[in-house]
C-alpha positions in Angstrom: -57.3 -51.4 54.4 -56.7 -54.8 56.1 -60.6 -56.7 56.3 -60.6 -60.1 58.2 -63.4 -63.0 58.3 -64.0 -63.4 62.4 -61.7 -66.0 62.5 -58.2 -66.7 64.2 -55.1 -64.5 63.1 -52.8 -67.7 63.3 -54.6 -69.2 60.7 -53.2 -72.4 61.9 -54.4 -72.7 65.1 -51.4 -71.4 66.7 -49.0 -72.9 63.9 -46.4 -69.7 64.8 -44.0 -71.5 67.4 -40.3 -71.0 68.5 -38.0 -70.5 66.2 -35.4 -73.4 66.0 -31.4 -72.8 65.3 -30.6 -72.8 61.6 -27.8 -72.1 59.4 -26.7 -68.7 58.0 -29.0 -66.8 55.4 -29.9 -63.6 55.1 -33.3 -64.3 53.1 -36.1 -62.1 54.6 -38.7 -63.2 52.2 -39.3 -66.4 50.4 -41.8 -66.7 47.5 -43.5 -69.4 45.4 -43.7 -68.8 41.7 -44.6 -69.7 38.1 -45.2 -67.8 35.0 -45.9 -64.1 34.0 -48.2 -63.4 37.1 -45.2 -65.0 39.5 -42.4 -63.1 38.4 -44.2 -59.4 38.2 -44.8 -60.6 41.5 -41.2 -61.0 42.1 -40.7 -57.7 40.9 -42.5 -55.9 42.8 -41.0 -57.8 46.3 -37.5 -56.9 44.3 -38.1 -53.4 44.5 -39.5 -53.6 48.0 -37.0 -55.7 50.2 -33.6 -54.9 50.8 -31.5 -56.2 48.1 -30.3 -59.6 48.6 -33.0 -60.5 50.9 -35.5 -62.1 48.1 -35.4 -65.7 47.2 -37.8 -67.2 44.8 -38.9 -71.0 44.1 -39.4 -71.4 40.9 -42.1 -73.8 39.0 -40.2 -76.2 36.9 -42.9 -78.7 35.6 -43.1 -76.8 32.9 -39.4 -77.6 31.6 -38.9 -79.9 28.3 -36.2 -80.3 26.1 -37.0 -79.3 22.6 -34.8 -79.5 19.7 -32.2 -80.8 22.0 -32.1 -77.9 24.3 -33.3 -78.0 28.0 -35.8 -75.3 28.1 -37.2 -73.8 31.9 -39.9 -71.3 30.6 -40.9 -70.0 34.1 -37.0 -70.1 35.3 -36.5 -67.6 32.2 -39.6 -65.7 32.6 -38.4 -64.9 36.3 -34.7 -63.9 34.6 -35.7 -61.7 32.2 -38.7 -60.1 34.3 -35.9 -59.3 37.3 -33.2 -58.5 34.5 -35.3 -55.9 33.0 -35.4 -57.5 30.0 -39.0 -59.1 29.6 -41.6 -58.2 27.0 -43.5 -55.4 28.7 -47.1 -56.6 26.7 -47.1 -60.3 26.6 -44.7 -60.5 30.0 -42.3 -63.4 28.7 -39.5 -63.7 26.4 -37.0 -60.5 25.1 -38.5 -57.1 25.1 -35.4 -57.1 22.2 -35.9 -60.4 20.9 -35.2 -61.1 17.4 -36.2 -64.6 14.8 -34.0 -65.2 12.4 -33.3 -68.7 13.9 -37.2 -69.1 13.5 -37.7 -68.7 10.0 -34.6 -71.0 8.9 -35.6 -73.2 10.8 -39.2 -73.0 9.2 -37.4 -72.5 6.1 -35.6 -76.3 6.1 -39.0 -78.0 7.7 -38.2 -77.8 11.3 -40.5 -77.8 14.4 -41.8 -74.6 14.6 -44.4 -74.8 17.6 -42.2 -73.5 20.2 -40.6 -70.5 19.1 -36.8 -69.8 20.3 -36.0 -65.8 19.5 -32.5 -65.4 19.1 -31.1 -64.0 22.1 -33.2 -66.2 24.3 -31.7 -69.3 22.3 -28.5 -68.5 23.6 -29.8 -68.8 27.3 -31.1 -72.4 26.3 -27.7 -73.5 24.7 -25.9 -72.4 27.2 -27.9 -74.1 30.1 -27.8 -77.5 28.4 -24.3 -77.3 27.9 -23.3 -76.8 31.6 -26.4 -78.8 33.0 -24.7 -82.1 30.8 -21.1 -81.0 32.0 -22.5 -81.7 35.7 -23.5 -78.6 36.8 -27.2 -78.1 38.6 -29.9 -76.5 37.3 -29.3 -74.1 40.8 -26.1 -73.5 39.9 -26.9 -72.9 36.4 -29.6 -70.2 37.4 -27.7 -68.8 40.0 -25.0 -67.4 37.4 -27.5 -66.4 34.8 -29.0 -64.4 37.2 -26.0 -62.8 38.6 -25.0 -61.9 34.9 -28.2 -60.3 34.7 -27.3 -57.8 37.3 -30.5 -59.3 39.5 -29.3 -59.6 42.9 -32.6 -62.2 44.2 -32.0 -65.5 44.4 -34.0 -67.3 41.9 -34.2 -71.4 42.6 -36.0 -73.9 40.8 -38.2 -75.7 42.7 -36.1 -78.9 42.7 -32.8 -80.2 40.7 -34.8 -83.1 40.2 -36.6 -83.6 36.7 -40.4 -83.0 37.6 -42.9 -82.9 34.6 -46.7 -81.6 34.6 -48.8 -84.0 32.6 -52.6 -82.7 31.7 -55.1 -85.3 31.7 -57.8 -84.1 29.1 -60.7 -85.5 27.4 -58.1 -86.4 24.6 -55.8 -88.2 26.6 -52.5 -87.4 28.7 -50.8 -84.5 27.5 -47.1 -83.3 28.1 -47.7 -80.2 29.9 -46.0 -78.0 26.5 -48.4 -79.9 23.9 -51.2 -78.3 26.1 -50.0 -75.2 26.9 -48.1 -74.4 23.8 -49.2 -76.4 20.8 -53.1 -76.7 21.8 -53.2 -73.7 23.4 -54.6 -75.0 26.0 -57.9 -75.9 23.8 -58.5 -79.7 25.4 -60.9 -80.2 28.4 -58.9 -81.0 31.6 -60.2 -83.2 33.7 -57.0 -83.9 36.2 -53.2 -83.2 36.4 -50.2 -85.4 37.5 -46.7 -84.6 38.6 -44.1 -87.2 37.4 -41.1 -87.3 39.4 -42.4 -84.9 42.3 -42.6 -87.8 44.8 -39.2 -88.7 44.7 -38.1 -84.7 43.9 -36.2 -83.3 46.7 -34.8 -79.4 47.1 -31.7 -77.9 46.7 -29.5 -77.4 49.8 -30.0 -73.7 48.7 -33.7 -73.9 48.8 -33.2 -75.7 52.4 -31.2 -72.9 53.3 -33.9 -70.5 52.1 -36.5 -72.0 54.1 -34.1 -72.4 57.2 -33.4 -68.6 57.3 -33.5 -66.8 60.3 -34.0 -63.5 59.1 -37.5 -65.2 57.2 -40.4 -63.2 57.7 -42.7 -64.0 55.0 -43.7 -66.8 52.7 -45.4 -65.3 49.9 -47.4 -67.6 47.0 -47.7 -65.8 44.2 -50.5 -64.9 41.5 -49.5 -67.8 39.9 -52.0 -70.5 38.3 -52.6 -73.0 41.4 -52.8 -76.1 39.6 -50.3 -75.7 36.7 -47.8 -73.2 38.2 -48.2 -73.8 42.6 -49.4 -77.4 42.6 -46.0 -79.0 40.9 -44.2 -77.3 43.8 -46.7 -78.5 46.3 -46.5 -81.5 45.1 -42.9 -82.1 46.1 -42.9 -84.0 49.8 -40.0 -81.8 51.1 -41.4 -78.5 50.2 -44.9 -79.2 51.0 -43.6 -80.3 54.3 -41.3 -76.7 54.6 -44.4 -75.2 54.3 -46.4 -76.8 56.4 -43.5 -76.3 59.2 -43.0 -72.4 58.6 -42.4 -70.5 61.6 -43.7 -67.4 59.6 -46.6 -66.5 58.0 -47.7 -67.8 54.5 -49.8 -65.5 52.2 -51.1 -66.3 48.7 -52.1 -63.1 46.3 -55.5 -64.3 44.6 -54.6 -65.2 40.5 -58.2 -64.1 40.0 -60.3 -60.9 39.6 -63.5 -60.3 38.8 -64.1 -63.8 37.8 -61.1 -64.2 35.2 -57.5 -64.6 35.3 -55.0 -62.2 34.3 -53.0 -64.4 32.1 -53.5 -68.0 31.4 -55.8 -70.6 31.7 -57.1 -70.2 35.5 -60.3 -69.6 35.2 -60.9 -72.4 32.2 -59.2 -75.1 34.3 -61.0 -74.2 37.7 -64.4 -74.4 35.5 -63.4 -77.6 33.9 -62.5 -79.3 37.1 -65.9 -78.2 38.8 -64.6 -75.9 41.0 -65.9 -72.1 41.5 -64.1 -69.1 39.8 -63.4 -67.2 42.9 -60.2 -66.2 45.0 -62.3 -68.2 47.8 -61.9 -71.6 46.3 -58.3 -70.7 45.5 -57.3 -70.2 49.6 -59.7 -73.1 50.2 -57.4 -75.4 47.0 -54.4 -74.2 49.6 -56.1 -75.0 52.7 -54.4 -75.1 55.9 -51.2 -73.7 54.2 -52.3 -70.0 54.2 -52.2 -68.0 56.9 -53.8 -65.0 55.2 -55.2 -64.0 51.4 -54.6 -60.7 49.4 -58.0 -60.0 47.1 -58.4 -58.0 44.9 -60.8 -54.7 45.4 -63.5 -56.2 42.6 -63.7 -58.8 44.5 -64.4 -57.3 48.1 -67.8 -58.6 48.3 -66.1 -62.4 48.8 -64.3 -60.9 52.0 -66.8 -62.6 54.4 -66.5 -65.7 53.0 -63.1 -66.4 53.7 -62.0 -67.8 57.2 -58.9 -66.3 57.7 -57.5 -62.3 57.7 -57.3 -60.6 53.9 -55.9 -57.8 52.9 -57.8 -55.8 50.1 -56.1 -54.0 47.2 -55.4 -53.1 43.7 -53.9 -56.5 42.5 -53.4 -55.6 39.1 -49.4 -55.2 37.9 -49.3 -54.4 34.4 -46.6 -52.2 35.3 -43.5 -52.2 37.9 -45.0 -49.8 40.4 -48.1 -52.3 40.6 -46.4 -55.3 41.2 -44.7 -52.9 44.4 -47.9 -52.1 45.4 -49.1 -55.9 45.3 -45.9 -56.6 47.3 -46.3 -54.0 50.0 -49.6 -55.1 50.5 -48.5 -59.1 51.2 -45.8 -58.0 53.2 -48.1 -55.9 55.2 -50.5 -58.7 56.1 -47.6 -61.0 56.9 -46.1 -58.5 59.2 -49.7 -57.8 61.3 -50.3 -61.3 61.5 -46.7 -62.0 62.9 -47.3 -59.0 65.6 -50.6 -60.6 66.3 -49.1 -64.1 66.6 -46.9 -65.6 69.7 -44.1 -65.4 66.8 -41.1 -64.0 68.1 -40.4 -60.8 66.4 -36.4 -60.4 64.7 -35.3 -57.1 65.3 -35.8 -54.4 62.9 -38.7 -56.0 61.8 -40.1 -56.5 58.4 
């Protein structure tokens, strides 16, 4: 059941306009993503939304090379969450992984830190070797995904390198050394983006953006400031967003005062900053048109100051993430029927 703060449905003060010419695309719905919570996200709008009609932007701050390799862990979490092939328990990397590569490698004194599995090795390899022969990391998704049978368009963020530096209370941090090898253990007391300013997107992601069959943004449960921010922080994209002729809705990364998965809830309490789906919509301001909160959190439904939609959030398994995704693209649609948004025909 759909409960809104008594404030406007445009969110925006009447951000919904006219919608301008734009070039072919048949992407109904657009998402923002990064990490485990993003793609079961993804899954569930993949089961929900005609095929074809999903496109997803994918966080890649959190790519490195490593042992020469060029590695995009939320690009691969997407791929094999989509592809049916994730880890159903920790929600990234092979369900049918295998690491032999592993224990040579720890055999002859090699970096162990990061671990490769087998199979997902080969995805590495093979993306380093077409990203040096001149392909784009786009391009480079685009196939693997095809060749996973997933018929969503998955996009990183940008072409461009970004990288997510942690500032901690040990110093500046590569976003992997935190993540990964400190497991997430330092204080954080800011973040940075190298490269955003200058990042740009992909004529695909214009093209995603520019659809005219659009009828949803969706931000996903994703970490704001490790997984959203690096996206946001790229002047292009923050500017498509902020010049959407269609609703924007973010589903809340926290319930009941912790996250699902990651660090959320330790970075929002070492930056100051409440531990509540409120001060997430309020870190995404004037972006959001509406919020999806969890049902433990209900009692935080006044305090927000523009429509939510209550429900289950939790999607530990496929037909939760659908049930997450219905209830997005239901707020998006009531808002758009409440808006002076033109409506496409056939609907949402």
């Amino acid at each position: 059941m759909a409960q809104s703060a008594p404030t406007s449905t445009t969110g925006h003060g009447g951000r919904f306009r006219a919608r301008r010419k734009h070039p072919v695309s048949d992407i109904r719905v657009l998402a923002l993503s990064g990490g485990v919570g993003g793609a079961r996200l993804l899954r569930g709008l993949q089961r929900v939304v005609p095929p074809g009609t999903l496109a997803a932007l994918v966080n890649t701050g959190d790519d490195f090379e490593h042992l020469g390799l060029r590695i995009s862990p939320d690009i691969d979490t997407a791929l094999y969450t989509l592809g049916g092939l994730a880890h159903p328990a920790q929600g990234w990397g092979r369900h049918d992984e295998t690491w032999n590569f592993m224990e040579v490698l720890a055999a002859i004194g090699g970096e162990t830190w990061f671990r490769l599995g087998d199979r997902d090795l080969a995805l590495h390899v093979e993306r380093t070797r077409r990203l040096k022969a001149g392909e784009t990391l786009t391009a480079v998704t685009q196939a693997f995904a095809q060749r996973f049978g997933i018929d969503a368009k998955i996009f990183p963020m940008s072409d461009d390198p970004v990288a997510t530096r942690v500032i901690t209370e040990e110093g500046e941090l590569a976003f992997q050394d935190y993540f990964v090898r400190r497991q997430c253990a330092p204080v954080v007391r800011g973040l940075r983006f190298m490269g955003a300013e200058k990042a740009e997107l992909s004529d695909a992601a214009r093209a995603a953006f520019a659809s005219p069959e659009l009828e949803a943004i969706i931000i996903a449960p994703s970490n704001p400031w490790l997984s959203v921010d690096p996206l946001l922080a790229i002047p292009e994209l923050r500017d498509a967003l902020s010049s959407a002729t269609v609703p924007i809705i973010a589903v809340t990364p926290i319930i009941a005062g912790k996250a699902v998965k990651g660090p959320t809830a330790k970075i929002m309490s070492e930056l100051g900053i409440e531990v509540s789906p409120v001060a997430v919509a309020a870190h995404y301001g004037d972006l959001l048109d509406g919020f999806v909160l969890d049902s433990r959190d209900a009692v935080f439904v006044d305090r927000f100051r523009m429509p939510v939609e209550v429900a289950d959030t939790l999607m530990t398994a496929p037909e939760g993430s659908a049930r997450v995704a219905q209830t997005a693209l239901r707020l998006a649609s009531a808002l758009k029927i409440q808006s002076v948004f033109p409506q496409p025909e056939g609907g949402m």
